[in-house]
TORTOR-532715 format. One record per residue: residue number from 1; residue in three letters; x, y, z of N, C-alpha, C in turn. Coordinates in nm, 3 decimals, padded with zeros to 5 digits. Example, Ala and Ser with C-alpha at 12.3 -4.5 7.8 and 13.67 -1.06 7.14 Angstrom:
2
+-----+-----+---------+---------+---------+---------+---------+---------+---------+---------+---------+
!   k !   r !    n_c1 !    n_c2 !    n_c3 !   ca_c1 !   ca_c2 !   ca_c3 !    c_c1 !    c_c2 !    c_c3 !
+-----+-----+---------+---------+---------+---------+---------+---------+---------+---------+---------+
!   1 ! ALA !  01.319 ! -00.569 !  00.780 !  01.230 ! -00.450 !  00.780 !  01.320 ! -00.330 !  00.780 !
!   2 ! SER !  01.285 ! -00.225 !  00.708 !  01.367 ! -00.106 !  00.714 !  01.290 !  00.003 !  00.787 !
+-----+-----+---------+---------+---------+---------+---------+---------+---------+---------+---------+
This chain:
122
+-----+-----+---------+---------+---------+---------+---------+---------+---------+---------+---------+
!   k !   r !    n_c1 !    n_c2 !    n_c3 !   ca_c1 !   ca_c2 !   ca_c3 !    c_c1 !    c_c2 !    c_c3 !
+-----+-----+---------+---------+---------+---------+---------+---------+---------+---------+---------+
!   1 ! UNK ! -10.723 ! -02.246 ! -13.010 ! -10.677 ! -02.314 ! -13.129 ! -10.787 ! -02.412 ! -13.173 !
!   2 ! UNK ! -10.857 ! -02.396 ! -13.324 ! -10.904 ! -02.503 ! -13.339 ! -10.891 ! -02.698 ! -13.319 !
!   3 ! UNK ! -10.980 ! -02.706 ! -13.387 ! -10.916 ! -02.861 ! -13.356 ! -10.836 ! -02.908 ! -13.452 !
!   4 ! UNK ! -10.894 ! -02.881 ! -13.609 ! -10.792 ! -02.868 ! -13.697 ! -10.646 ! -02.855 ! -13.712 !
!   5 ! UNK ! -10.622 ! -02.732 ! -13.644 ! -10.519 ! -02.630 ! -13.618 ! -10.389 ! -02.756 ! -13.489 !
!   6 ! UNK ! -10.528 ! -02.789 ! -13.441 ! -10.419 ! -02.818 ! -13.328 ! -10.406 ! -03.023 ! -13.373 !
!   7 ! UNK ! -10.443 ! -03.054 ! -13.459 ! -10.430 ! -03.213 ! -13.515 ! -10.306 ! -03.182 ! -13.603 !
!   8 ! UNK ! -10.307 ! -03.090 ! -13.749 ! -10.180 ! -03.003 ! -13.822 ! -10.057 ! -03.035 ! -13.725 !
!   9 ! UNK ! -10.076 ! -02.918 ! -13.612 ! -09.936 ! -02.899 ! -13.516 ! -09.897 ! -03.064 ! -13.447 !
!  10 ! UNK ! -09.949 ! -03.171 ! -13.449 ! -09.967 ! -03.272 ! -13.333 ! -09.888 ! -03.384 ! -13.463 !
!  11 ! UNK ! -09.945 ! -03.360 ! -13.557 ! -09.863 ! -03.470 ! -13.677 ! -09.737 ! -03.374 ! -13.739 !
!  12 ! UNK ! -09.702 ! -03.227 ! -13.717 ! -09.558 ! -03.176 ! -13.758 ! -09.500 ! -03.194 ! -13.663 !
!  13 ! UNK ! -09.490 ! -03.176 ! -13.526 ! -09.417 ! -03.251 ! -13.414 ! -09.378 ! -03.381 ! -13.417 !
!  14 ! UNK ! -09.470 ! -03.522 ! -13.442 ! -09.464 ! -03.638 ! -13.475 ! -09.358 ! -03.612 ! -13.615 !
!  15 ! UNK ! -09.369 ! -03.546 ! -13.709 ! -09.279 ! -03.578 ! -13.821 ! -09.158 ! -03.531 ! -13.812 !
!  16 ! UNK ! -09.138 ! -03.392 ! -13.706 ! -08.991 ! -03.408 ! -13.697 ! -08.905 ! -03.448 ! -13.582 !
!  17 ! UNK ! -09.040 ! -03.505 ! -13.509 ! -08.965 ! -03.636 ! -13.424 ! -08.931 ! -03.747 ! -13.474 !
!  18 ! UNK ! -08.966 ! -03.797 ! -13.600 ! -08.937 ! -03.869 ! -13.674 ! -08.869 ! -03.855 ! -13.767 !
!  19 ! UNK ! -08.830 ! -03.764 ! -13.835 ! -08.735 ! -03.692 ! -13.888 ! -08.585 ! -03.689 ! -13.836 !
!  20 ! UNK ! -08.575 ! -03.659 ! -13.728 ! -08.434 ! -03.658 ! -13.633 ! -08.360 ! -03.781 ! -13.654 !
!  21 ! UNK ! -08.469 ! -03.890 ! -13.667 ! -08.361 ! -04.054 ! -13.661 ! -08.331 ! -04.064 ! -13.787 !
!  22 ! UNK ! -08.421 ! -04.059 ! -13.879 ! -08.434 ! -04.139 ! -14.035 ! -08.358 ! -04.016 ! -14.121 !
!  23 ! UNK ! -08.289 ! -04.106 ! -14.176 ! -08.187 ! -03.990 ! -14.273 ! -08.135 ! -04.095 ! -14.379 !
!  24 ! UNK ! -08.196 ! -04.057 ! -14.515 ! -08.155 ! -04.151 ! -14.634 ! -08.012 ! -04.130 ! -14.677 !
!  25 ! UNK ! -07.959 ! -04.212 ! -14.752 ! -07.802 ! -04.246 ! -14.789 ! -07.882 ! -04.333 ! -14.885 !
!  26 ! UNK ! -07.769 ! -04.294 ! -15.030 ! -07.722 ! -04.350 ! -15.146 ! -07.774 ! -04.526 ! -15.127 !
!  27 ! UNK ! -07.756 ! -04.609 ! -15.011 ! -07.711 ! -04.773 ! -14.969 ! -07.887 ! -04.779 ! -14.903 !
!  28 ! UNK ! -07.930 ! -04.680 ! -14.867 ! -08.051 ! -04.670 ! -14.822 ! -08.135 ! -04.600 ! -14.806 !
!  29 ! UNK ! -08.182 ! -04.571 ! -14.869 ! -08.241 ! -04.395 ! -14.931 ! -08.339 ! -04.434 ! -14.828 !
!  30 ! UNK ! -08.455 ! -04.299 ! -14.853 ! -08.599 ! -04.288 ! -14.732 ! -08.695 ! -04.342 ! -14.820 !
!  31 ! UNK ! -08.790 ! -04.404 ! -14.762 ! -08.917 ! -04.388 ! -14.840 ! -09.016 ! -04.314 ! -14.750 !
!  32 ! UNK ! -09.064 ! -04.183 ! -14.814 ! -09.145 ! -04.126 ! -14.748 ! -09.285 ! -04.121 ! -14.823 !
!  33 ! UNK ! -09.383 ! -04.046 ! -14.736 ! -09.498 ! -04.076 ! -14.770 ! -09.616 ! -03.963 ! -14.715 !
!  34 ! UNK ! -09.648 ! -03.928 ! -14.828 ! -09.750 ! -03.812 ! -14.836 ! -09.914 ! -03.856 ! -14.841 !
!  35 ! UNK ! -10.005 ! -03.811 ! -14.734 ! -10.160 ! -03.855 ! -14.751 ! -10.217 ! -03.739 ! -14.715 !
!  36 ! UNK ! -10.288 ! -03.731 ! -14.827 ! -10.451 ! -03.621 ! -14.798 ! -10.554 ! -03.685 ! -14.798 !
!  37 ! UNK ! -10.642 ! -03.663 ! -14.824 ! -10.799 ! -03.708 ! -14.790 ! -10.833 ! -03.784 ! -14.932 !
!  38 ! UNK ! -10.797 ! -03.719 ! -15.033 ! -10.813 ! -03.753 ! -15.203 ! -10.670 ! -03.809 ! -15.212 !
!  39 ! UNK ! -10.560 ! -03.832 ! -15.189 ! -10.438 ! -03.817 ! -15.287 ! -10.373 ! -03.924 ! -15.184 !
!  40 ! UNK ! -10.323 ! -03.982 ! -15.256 ! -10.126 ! -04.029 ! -15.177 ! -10.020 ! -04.043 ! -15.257 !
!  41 ! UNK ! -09.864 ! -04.019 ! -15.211 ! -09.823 ! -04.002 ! -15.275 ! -09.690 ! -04.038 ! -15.210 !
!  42 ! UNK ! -09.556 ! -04.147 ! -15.268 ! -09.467 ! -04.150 ! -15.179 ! -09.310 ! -04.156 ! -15.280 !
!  43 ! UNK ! -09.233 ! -04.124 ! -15.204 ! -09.108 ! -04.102 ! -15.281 ! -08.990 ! -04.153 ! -15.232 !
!  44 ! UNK ! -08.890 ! -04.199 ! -15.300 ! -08.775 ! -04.281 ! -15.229 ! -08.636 ! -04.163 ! -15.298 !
!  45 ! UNK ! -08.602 ! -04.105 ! -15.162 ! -08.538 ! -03.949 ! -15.152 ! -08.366 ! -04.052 ! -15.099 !
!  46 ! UNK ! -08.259 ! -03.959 ! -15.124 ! -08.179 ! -03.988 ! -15.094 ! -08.121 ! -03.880 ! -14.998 !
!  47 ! UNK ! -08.093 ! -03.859 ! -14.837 ! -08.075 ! -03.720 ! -14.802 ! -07.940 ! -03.668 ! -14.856 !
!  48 ! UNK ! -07.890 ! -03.718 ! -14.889 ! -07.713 ! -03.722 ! -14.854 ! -07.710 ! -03.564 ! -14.982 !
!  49 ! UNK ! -07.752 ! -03.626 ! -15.092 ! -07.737 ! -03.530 ! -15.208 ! -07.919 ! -03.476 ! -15.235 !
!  50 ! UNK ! -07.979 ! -03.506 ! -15.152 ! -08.107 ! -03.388 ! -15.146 ! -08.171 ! -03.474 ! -15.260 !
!  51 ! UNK ! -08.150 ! -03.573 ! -15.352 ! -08.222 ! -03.585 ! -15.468 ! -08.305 ! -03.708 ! -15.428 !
!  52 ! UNK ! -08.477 ! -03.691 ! -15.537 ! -08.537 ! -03.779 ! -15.547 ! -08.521 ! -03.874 ! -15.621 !
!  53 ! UNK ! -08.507 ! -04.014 ! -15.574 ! -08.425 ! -04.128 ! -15.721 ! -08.560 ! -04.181 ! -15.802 !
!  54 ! UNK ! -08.687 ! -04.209 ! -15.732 ! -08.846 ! -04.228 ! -15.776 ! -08.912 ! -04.208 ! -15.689 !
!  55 ! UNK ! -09.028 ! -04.213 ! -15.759 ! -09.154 ! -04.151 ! -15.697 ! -09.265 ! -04.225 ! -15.755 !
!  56 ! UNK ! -09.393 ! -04.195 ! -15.674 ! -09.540 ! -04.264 ! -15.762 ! -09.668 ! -04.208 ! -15.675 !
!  57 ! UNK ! -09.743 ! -04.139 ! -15.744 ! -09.864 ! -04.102 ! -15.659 ! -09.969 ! -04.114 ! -15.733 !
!  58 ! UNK ! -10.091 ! -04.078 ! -15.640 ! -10.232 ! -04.148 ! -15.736 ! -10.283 ! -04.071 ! -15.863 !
!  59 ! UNK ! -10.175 ! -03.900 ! -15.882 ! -10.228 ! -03.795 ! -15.955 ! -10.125 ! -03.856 ! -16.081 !
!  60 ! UNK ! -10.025 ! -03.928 ! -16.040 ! -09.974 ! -03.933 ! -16.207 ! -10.070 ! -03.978 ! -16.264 !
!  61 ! UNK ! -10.044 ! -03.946 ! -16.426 ! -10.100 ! -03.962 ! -16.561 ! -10.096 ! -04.139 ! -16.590 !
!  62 ! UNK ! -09.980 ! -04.201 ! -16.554 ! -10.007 ! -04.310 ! -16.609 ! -10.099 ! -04.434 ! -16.549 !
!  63 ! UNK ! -10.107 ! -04.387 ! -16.365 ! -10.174 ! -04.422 ! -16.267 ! -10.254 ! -04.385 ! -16.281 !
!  64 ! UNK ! -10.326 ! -04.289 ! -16.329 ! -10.494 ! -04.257 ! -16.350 ! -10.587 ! -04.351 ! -16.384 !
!  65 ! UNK ! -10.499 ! -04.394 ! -16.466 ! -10.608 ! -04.566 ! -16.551 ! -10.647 ! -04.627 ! -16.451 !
!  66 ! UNK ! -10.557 ! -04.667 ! -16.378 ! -10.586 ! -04.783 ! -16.270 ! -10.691 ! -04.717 ! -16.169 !
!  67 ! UNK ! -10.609 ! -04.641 ! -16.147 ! -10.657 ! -04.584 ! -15.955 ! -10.790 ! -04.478 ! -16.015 !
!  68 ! UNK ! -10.912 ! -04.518 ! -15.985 ! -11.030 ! -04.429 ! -15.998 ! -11.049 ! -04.333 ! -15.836 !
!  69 ! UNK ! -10.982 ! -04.395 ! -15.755 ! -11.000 ! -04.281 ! -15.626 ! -10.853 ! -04.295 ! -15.564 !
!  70 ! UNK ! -10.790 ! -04.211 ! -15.516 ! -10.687 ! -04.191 ! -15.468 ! -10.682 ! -04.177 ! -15.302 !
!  71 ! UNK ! -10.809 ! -04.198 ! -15.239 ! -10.804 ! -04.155 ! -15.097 ! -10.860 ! -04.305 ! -15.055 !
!  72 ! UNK ! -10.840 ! -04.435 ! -15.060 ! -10.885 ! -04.567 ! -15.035 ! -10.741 ! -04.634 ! -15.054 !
!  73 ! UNK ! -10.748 ! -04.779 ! -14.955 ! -10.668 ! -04.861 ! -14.939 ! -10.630 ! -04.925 ! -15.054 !
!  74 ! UNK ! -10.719 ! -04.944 ! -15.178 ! -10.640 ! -04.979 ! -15.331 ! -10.581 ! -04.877 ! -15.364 !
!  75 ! UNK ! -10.565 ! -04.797 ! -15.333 ! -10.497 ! -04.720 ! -15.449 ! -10.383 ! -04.710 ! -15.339 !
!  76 ! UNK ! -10.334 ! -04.711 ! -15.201 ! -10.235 ! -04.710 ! -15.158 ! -10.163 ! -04.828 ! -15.203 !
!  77 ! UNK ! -10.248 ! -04.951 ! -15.225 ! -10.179 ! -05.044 ! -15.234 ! -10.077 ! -05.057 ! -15.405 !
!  78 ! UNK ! -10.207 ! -04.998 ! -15.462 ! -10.131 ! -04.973 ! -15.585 ! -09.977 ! -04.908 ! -15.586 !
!  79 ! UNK ! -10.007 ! -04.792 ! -15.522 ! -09.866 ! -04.728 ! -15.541 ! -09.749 ! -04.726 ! -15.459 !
!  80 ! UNK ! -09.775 ! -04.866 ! -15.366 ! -09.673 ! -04.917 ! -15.320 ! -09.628 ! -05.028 ! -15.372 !
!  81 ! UNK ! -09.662 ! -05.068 ! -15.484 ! -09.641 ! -05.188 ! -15.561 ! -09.585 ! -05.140 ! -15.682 !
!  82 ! UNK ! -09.593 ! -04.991 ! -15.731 ! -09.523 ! -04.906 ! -15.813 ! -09.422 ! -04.863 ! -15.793 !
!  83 ! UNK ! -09.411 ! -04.838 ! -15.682 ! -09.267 ! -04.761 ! -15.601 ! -09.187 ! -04.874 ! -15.589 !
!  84 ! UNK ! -09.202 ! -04.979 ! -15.534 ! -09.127 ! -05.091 ! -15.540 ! -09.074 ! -05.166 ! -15.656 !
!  85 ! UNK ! -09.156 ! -05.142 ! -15.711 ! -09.114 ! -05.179 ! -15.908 ! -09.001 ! -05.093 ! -15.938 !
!  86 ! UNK ! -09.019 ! -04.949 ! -15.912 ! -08.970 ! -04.825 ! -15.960 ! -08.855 ! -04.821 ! -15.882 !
!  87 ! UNK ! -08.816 ! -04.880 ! -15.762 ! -08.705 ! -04.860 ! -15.701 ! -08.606 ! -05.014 ! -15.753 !
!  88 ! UNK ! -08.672 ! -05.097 ! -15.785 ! -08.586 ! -05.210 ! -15.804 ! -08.530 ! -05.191 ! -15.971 !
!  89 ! UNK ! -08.574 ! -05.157 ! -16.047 ! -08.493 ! -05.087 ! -16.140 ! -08.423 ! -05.029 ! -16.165 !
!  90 ! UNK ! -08.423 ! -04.920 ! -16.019 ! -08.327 ! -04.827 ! -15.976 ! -08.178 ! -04.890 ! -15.916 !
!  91 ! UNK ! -08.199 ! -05.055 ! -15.887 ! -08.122 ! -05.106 ! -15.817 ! -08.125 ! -05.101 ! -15.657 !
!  92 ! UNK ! -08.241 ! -05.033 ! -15.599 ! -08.325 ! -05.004 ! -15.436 ! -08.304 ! -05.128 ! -15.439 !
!  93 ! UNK ! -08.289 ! -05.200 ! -15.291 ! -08.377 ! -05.319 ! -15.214 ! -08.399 ! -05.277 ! -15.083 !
!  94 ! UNK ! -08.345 ! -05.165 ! -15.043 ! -08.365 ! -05.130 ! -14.907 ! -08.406 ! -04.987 ! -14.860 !
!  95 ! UNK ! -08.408 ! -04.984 ! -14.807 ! -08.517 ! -04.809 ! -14.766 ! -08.500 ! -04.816 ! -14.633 !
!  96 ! UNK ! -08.521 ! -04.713 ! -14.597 ! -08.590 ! -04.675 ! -14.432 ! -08.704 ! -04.562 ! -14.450 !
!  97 ! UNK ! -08.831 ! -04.650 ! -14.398 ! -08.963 ! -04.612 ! -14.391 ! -08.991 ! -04.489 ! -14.308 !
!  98 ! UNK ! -09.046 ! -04.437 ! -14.344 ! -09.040 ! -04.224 ! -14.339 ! -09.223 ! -04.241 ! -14.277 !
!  99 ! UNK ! -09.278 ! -04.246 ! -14.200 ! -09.420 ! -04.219 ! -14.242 ! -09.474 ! -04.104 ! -14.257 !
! 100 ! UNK ! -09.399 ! -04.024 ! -14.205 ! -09.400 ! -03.833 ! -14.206 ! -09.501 ! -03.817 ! -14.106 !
! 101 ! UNK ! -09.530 ! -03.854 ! -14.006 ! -09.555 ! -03.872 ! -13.879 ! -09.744 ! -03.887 ! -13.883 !
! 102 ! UNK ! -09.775 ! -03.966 ! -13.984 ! -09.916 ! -04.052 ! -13.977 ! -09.914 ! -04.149 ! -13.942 !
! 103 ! UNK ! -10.009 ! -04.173 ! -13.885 ! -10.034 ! -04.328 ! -13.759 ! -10.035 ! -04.399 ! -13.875 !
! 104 ! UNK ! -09.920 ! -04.517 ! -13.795 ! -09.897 ! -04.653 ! -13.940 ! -10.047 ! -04.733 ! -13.929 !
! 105 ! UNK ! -10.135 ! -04.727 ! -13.979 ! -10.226 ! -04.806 ! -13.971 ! -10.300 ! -04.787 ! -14.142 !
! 106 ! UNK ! -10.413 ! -04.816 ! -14.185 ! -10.514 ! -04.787 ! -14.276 ! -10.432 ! -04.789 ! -14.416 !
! 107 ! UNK ! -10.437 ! -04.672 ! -14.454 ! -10.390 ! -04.658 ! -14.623 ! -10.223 ! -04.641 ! -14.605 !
! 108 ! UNK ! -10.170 ! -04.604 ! -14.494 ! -09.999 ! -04.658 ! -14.456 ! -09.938 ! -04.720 ! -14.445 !
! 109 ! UNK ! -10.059 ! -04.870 ! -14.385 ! -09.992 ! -04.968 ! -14.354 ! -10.033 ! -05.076 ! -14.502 !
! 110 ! UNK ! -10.126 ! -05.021 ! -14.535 ! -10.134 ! -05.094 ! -14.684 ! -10.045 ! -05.093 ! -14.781 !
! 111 ! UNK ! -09.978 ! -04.929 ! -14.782 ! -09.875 ! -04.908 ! -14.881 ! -09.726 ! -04.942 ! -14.881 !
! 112 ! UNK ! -09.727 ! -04.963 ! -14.713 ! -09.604 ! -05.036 ! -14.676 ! -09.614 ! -05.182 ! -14.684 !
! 113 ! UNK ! -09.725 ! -05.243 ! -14.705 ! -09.726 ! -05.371 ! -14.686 ! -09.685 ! -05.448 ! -14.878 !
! 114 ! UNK ! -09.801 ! -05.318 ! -14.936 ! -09.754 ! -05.334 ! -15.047 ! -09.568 ! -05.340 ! -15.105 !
! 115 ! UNK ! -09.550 ! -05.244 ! -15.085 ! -09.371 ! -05.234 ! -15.114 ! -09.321 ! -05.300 ! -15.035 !
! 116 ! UNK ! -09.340 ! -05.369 ! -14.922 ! -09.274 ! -05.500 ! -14.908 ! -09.308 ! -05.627 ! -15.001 !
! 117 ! UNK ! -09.420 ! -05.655 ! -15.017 ! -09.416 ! -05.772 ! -15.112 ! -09.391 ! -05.743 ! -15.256 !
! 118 ! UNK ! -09.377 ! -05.584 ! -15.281 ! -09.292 ! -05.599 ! -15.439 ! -09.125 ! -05.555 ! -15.411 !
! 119 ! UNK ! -09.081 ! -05.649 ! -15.263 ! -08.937 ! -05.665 ! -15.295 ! -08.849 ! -05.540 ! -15.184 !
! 120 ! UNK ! -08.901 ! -05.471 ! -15.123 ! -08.807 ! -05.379 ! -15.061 ! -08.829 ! -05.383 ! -14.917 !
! 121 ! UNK ! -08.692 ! -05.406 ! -14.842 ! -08.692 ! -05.425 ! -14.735 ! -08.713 ! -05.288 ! -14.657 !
! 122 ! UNK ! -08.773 ! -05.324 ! -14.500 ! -08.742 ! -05.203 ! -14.465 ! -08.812 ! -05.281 ! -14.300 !
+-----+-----+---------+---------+---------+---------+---------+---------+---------+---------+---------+
């Protein structure tokens, strides 16, 4: 198995070991969180009825202005300061943090740090 191959399998294990606990509800939806090398991207999912209530990643159109690179710690920070905007409108203050099984550190822990200081607990 490459090394590739075998880093892939080592973070889908981690995510649905993490997966098993965290389960969003209506009172506390998920915030999960998507990273590639170029992109991030995170969404506040509700499991109960399968639906996404918001979302914000570095490829939307209206985030383009801002965010000139999408794979750096500003632009995570950005769009955890979007999502948090975007959920408190929604009437969000609370979440349970999803990391989809990436080490909380770097552009994860920025984006979580961000959506805590625009207001959402977790």
């Amino acid at each position: 198995m490459a090394a590739a191959d075998l880093k892939k399998t080592r973070r889908r294990r981690r995510k649905l070991r993490v997966r098993k606990r965290i389960f969003g509800t209506l009172d506390r939806p998920r915030l999960t969180v998507f990273r590639s090398s170029k992109n991030i991207a995170v969404q506040v999912v509700d499991d109960v009825t399968g639906v996404t209530l918001c979302q914000a990643a570095s490829l939307n159109k209206e985030l383009r202005d801002q965010i000139t690179y999408g794979g750096n710690i500003a632009a995570a920070k950005a769009i955890g300061a979007v999502v948090a905007e975007r959920a408190k409108e929604k009437g969000i203050t609370q979440v349970a943090f999803d990391r989809n099984g990436y080490r909380y550190h770097g552009r994860i822990k920025a984006l979580a740090d961000a959506a805590r200081e625009g207001g959402l607990v977790f």
